[in-house]
C-alpha positions as CSV (number, residue, x, y, z in Angstrom):
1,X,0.0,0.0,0.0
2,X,2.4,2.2,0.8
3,X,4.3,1.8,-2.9
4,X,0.3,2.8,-4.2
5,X,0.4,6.1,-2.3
6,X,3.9,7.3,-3.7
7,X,2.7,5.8,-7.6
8,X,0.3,8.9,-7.7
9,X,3.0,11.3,-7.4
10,X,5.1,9.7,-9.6
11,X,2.1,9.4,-12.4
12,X,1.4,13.2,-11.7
13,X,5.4,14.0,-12.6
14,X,5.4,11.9,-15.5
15,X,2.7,14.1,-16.9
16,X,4.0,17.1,-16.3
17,X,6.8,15.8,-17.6
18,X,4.7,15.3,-21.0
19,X,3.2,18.6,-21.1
20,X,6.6,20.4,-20.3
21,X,7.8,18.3,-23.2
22,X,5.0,18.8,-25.1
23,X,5.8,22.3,-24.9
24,X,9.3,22.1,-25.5
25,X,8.4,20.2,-28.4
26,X,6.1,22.9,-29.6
27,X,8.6,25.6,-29.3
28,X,11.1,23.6,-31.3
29,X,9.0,22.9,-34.2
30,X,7.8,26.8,-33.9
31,X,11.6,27.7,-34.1
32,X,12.0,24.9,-37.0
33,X,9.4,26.8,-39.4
34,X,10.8,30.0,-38.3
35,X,14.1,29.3,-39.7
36,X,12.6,27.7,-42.5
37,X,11.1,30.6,-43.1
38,X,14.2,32.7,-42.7
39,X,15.7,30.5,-45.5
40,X,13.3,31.0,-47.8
41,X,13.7,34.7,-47.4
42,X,17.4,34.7,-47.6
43,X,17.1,32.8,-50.7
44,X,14.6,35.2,-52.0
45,X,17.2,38.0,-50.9
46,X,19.8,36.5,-52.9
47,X,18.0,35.9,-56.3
48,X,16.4,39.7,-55.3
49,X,20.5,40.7,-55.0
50,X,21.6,39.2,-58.4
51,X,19.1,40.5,-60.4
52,X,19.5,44.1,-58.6
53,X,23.2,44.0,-59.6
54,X,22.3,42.9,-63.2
55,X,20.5,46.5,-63.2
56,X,22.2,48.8,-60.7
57,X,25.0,50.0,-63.4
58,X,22.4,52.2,-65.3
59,X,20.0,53.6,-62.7
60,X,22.1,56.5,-63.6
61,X,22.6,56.3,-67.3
62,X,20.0,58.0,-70.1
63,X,16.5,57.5,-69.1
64,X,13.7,57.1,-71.8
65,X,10.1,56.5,-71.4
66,X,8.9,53.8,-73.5
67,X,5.1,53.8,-72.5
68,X,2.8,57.1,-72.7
69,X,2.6,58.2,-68.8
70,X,-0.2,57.3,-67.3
71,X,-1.5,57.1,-63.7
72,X,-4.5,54.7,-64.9
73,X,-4.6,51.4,-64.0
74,X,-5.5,50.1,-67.7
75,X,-2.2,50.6,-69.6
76,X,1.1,49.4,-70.1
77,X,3.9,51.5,-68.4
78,X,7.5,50.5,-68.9
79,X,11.0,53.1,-69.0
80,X,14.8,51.9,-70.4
81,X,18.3,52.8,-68.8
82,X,21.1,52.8,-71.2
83,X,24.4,53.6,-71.2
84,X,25.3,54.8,-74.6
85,X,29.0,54.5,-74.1
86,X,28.8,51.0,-72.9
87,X,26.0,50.2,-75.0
88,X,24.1,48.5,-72.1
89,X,21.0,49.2,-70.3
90,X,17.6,47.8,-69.2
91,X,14.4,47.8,-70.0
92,X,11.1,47.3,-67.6
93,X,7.6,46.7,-69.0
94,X,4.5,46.6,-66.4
95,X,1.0,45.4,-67.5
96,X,-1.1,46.9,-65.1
97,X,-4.4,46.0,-63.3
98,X,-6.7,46.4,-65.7
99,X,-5.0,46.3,-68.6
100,X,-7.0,44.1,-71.6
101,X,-4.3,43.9,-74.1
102,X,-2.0,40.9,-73.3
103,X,1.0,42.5,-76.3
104,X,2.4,45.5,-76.4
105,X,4.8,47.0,-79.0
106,X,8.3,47.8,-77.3
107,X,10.0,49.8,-78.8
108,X,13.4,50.8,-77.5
109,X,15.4,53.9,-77.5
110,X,19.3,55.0,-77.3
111,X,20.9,52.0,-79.5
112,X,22.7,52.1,-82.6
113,X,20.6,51.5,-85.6
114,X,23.6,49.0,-87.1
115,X,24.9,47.1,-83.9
116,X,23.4,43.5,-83.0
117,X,21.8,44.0,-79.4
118,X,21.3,41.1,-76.7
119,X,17.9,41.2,-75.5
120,X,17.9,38.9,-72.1
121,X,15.2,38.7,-70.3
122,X,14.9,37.7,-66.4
123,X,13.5,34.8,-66.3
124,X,15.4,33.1,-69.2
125,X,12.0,32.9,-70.7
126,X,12.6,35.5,-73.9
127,X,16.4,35.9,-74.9
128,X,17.2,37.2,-78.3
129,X,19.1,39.4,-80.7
130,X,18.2,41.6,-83.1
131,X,19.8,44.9,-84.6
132,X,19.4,48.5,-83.1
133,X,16.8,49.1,-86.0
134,X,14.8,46.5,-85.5
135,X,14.7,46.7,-82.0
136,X,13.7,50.8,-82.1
137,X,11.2,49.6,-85.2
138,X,9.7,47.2,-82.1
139,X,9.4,44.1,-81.1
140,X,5.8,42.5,-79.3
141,X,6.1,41.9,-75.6
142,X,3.5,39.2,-74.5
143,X,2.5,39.1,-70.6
144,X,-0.5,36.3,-70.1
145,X,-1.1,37.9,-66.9
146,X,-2.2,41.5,-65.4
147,X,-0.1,42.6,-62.8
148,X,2.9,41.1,-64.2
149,X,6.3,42.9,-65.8
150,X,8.9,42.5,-68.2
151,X,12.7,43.3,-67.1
152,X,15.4,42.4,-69.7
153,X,19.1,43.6,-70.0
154,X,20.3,44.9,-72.8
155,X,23.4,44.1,-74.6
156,X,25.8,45.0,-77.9
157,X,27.6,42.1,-79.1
């Protein structure tokens, strides 16, 4: 009888035992998706970096609109960087909210009508090459999607 009165106690720190473990176990798997977390945005922050250092080199170069301004919703609006003396630059093209047409016209600005350009886009989706001329005559930019955007680097080779 007397091992029956000390089991109670015993049963009673077991489960507190559980629950502190419990607990503990709940904490660990909270700090397990927080780090996941944390990975996923330092991975994001890395791809985020490359592509801003593809870019950063002309943010100060010649600027030219290659939309008609607009502060609707319903248009395309899309500007180019590029460094004439390098002959490299940018180019970013934003279908807005409520934008119907899925193509748009690009036409780009700056190049020399005779060179061969590199047109590389960011997702690896739309690379190219095409002469100054034709590239300033235009070439169709396709985004499926509203609320989406074009950013390619251009390049003479």
């Amino acid at each position: 009888e007397s091992v029956s009165a000390v089991q109670p106690e015993k049963i009673r720190r077991i489960e507190i035992n559980k629950v502190e473990m419990s607990l503990n176990f709940s904490i660990f798997i909270l700090f397990l998706l927080i780090l996941n977390s944390c990975n996923f945005f330092i991975k994001f922050y890395h791809i985020f970096l490359k592509k801003y250092r593809q870019i950063s080199n002309y943010l100060f170069a010649d600027y030219y609109p290659v939309t008609e301004y607009s502060r609707g919703e319903e248009n395309w609006m899309g500007w180019e960087f590029f460094d004439k003396q390098n002959q490299k630059g940018y180019v970013q093209l934003f279908r807005q909210d409520n934008c119907q047409e899925d193509t748009y016209k690009l036409k780009l600005k700056g190049l020399d009508d005779n060179a061969t350009y590199l047109v590389k886009d960011f997702d690896g989706i739309n690379t190219f090459t095409k002469t100054g001329k034709e590239l300033k005559d235009g070439v169709l930019v396709k985004l499926e999607n509203v609320r989406s955007a074009y950013i390619a680097t251009i390049e003479k080779i």
